[in-house]
N, C-alpha and C positions, 0 to 999 in steps of 0.2 A: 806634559805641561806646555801651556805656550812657546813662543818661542817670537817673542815680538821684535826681536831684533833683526831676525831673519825677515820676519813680513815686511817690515821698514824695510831691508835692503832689496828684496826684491821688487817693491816698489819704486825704488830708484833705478834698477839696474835691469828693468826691463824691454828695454831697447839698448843697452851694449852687449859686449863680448863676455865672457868668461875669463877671468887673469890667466897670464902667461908669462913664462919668464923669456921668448924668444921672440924670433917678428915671421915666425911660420905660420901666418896667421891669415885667416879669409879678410879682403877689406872690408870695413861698413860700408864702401861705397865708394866706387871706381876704383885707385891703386891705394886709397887710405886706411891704412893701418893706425888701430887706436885700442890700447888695452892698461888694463892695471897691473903693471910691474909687481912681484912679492905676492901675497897675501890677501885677497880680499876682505878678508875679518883676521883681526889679529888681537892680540893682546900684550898687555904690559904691565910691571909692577906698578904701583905709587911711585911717585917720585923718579920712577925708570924716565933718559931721555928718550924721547920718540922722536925717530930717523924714518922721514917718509923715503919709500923706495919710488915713487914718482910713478911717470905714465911712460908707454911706449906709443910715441907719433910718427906716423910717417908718410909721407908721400911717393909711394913707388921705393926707391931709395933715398929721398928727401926727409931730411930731418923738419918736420912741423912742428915743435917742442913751444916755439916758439906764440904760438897760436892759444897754445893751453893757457889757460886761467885757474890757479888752486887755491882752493878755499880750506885751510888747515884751523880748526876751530881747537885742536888737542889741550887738554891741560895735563900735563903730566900730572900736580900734582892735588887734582882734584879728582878723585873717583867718578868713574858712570861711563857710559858709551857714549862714543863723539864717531858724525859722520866726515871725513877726508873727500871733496867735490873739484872732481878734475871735468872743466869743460872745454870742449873744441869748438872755436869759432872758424870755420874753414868753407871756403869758398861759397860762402851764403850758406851754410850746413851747419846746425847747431848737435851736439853729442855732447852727453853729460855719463863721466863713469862715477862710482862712490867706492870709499875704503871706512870697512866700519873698527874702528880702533878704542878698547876697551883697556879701561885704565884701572883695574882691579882695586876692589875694596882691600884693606886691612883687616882681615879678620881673624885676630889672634885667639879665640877662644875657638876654633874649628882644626877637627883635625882629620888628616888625611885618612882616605876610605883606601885601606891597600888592594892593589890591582888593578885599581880605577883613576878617570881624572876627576874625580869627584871628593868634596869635604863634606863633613858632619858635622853641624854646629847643633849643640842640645840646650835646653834648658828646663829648669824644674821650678815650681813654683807651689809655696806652701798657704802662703795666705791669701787665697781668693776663692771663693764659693764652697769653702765647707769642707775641703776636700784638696789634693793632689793635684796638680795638673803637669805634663809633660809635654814638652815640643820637641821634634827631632828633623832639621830640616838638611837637603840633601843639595849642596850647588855643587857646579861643574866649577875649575880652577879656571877654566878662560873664559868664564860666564861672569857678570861685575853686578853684582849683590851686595847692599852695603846690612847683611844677615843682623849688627847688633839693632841699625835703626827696625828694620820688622822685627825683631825680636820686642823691641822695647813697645811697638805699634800692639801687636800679640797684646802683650804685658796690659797694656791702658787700654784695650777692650776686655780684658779678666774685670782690671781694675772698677772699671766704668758699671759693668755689669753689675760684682760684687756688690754694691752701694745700692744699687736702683731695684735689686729684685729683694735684697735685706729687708725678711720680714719681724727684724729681731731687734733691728738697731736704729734710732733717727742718723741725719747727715746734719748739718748746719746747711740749708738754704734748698736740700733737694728732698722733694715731693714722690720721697720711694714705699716702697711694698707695706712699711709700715704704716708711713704716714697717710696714704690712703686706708689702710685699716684701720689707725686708730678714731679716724672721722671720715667715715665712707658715707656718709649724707654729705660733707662739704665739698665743693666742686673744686678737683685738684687740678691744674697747670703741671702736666708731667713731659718729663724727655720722650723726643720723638721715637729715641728707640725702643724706650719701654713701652709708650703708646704701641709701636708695631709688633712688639713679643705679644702682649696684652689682645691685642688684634689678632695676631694669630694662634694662641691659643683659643679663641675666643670660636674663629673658624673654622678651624679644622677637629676639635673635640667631637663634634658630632660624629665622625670618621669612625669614633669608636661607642656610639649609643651613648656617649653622657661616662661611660665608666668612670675614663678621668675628665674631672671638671677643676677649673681652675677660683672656680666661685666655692667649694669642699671646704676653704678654711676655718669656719668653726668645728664643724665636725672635726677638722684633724688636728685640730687645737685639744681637742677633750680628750683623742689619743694621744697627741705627744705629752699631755702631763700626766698620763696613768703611765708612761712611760717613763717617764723622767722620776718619776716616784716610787717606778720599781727598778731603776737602773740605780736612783744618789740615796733612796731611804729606805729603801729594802721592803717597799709598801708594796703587793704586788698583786692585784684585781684589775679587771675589766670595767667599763663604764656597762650601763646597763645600755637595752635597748630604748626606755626611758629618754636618757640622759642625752641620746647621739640622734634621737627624732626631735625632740626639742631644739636642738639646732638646727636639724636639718630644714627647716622651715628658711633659712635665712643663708640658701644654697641655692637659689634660683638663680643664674647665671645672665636670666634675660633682664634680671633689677640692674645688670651691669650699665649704666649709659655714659658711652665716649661720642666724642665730639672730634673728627678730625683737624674739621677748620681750627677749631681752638686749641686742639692736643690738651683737653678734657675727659677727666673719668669721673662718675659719681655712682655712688651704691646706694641701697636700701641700709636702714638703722640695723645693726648688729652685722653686716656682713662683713666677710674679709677674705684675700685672694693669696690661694697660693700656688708657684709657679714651680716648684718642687719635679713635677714629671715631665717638664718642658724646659726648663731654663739652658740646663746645660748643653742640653743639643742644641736651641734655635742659638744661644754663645757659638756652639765648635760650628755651625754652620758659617755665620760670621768672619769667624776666622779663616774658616777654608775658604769663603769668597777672597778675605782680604789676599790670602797667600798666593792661592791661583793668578793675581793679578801680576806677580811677578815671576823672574826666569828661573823657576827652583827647580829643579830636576824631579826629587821627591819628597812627601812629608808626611809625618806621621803624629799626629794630633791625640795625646792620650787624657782624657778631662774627666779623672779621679775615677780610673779603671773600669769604668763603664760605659764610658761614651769614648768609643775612639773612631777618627778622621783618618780617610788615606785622601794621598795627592799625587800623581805622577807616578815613577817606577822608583823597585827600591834595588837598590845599587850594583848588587851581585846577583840576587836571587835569577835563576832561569824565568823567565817570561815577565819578569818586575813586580811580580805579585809580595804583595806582603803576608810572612806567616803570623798569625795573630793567635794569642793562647786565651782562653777563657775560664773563667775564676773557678775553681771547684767547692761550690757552697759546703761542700761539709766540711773541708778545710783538712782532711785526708793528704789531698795530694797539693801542690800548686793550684793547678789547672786541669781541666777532667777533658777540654777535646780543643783542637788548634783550626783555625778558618784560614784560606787565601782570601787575601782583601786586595783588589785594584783602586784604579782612578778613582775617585771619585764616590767612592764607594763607605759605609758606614756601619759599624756593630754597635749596639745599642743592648745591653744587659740590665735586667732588674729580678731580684734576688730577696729572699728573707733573711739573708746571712749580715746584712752589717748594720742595718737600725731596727734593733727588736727588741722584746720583752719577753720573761719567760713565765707561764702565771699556769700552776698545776700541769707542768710537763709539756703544754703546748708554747707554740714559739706565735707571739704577735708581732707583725713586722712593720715599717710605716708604710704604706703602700693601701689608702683607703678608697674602698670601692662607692663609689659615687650612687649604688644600687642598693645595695646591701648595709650598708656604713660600716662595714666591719674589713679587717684586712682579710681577705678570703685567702686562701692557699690550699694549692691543686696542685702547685707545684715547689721546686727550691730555685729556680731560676728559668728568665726566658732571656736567650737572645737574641734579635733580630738583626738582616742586617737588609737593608736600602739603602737609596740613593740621598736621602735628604735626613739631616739630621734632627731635626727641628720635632718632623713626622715621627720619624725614626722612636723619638723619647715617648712622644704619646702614645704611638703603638705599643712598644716595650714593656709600660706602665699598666697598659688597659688590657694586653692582651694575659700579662701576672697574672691577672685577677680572673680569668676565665678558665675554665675547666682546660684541659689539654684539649682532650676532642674537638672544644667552642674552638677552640684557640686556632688549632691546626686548619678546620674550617675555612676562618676568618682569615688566616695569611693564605691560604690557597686562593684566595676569592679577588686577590688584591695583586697586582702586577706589581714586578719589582720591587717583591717583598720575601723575604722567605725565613723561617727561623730555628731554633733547635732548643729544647729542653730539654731539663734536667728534673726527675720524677722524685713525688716524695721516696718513694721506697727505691732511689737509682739509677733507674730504667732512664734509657734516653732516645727521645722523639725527636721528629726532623717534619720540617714543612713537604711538599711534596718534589721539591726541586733544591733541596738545600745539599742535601750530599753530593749529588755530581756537579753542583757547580761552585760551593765551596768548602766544604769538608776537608781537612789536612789526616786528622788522625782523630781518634775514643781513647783515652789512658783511665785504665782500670786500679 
């Protein structure tokens, strides 16, 4: 992770000395002796008094103390990092040293990582996208993170999201997933952000020949209610191919028209978009940019056990790598094989084990082929893992739907990609670089 406090300081402290606590010291210049007593970075609780340990001045044996100007901006009892500025004004000579003193957050819902200087703050979240979401973030104890405000930032991009990509529920005043489908001929005034999810799904689909299309919503409207009919009424058939070409007519992607300047979307009559095999990644993307942006050491971004985020190192492990377990569709074991995940790094799972239907022994899952119209299955699970989440989910979605062989193909072909499945009858494949570079273990 960053480490922006240090960049700050060394941009200050680029022409002084290095602290010392004695005057055995090279001058800056002729017999002058100039250094930061104590500590150059230090820390402190809330509310803790802060006792500057001062500068060492001197002139040959001459005390110049007197010369110094300190600028002590500290508030003990306001959290955050405060810069300490001792400058020398001496014989027409200007010298500026910094002490950077961190005034540590409160944060009582984190608990000590044993072995380490490091705390764990977690949190879980039930009601936002359908689904689970979990946050595990990793600060140093002399590092000043105020963990519940990003916790709560976290939390109002779940929120935010939730509402704008809901293709189920109106809001009072916002122009989300529904309200664009329920009148996709009238020209909607949408949030910037859903504009750019909207955008980029919009650009990067291609990546996977059309498989997933984010313009599919009629069509997966016709499955989710032969769904929904054989999960709450015991009704339990297929649409015909009839029934899902008839829609499909009203799946052209390019009837989409947005409008930047105005942050405008409009459709063709009977269309409707849904954001289902992108959402949650271009979400955990979001949030890993948000997070990165501050001093976390490490974090671990889990967005309803299919989408998970790494960031930084993780706490104890040898080399910081995170051990990650992967779902076992058949529900036999836990999890059927474990991944090393780094920086930055992203697992992306899609599976016929958690929304399906069961209709003469075969299992229909939601997961609709853009080609086909039907939910194809070659396999019980893919996971991919790259660098960008957003990709990541499209990938994930569009490569389910391909034969293994297509599949395997298609992640070889593609840098900074690599994936592993899980076979109807078992059997588990691997991209062509996924075991040596992240494979942990196979549980049988």
């Amino acid at each position: 992770m960053k480490r922006t406090i240090t960049i700050v300081l060394l941009l200050f402290i680029s022409l002084t000395l290095v602290a010392c606590k004695d005057d055995s010291l090279n001058p800056i210049y002729d017999n002058v002796i100039f250094s930061v007593l104590g500590d150059v970075t230090m820390s402190i609780e809330l509310g803790e008094e802060y006792i500057d340990d001062g500068v060492l001045a001197k002139d040959g044996n001459k005390d110049i103390s007197e010369f110094v100007v300190t600028k002590n901006d500290v508030n003990e009892n306001s959290s955050g990092a405060y810069i300490v500025t001792y400058t020398l004004d001496y014989n027409g000579k200007v010298t500026e040293l910094v002490r950077i003193v961190n005034v540590l957050f409160d944060n009582p819902d984190c608990n000590d990582v044993e072995g380490t200087n490091l705390q764990v703050c977690s949190k879980v979240w039930t009601s936002y996208l359908h689904t689970v979401v979990s946050l595990k973030l990793y600060i140093e104890k002399d590092v000043s993170v105020d963990t519940e405000y990003v916790i709560d930032v976290v939390e109002s991009i779940l929120s935010e999201f939730n509402i704008l990509s809901d293709k189920y529920k109106l809001y009072p005043g916002v122009a989300n997933i529904k309200a664009i489908n329920d009148n996709p001929t009238e020209t909607h005034v949408i949030d910037e952000v859903l504009f750019d999810l909207i955008e980029f799904s919009l650009e990067n689909q291609s990546e996977v020949n059309n498989i997933f299309n984010i313009a599919l919503g009629p069509v997966i409207d016709v499955w989710h209610d032969y769904r929904e009919d054989c999960n709450s009424q015991i009704i339990c058939t297929i649409p015909t191919i009839d029934e899902l070409e008839a829609q499909n007519v009203y799946t052209d992607q390019s009837k989409i028209i947005m409008n930047r300047d105005n942050l405008t979307i409009t459709m063709d009559a009977n269309m409707s978009i849904d954001l289902g095999g992108v959402s949650k990644g271009y979400i955990s993307g979001l949030i890993e940019d948000y997070l990165a942006s501050h001093e976390i050491y490490g974090f671990i971004l889990n967005n309803g056990e299919s989408n998970i985020s790494i960031g930084g190192s993780h706490p104890t492990r040898e080399g910081g790598d995170f051990l990650i377990a992967i779902t076992d569709p058949t529900n036999v074991l836990p999890y059927y094989a474990t991944v090393f995940l780094g920086d930055g790094e992203q697992l992306v799972t899609s599976g016929d084990y958690q929304q399906y239907f069961v209709v003469g022994g075969e299992i229909y899952h939601h997961i609709i082929s853009g080609i086909s119209l039907f939910p194809d299955r070659n396999c019980r699970s893919i996971s991919v893992i790259t660098s960008d989440p957003g990709l990541a989910d499209i990938y994930s979605t569009a490569i389910f739907l391909m034969t293994i062989e297509d599949g395997i193909n298609f992640v070889d072909s593609i840098d900074d990609l690599e994936a592993i499945w899980y076979g109807i009858d078992g059997t588990i494949h691997f991209s062509e670089n996924f075991e040596t570079e992240y494979l942990g273990a196979i549980y049988e």
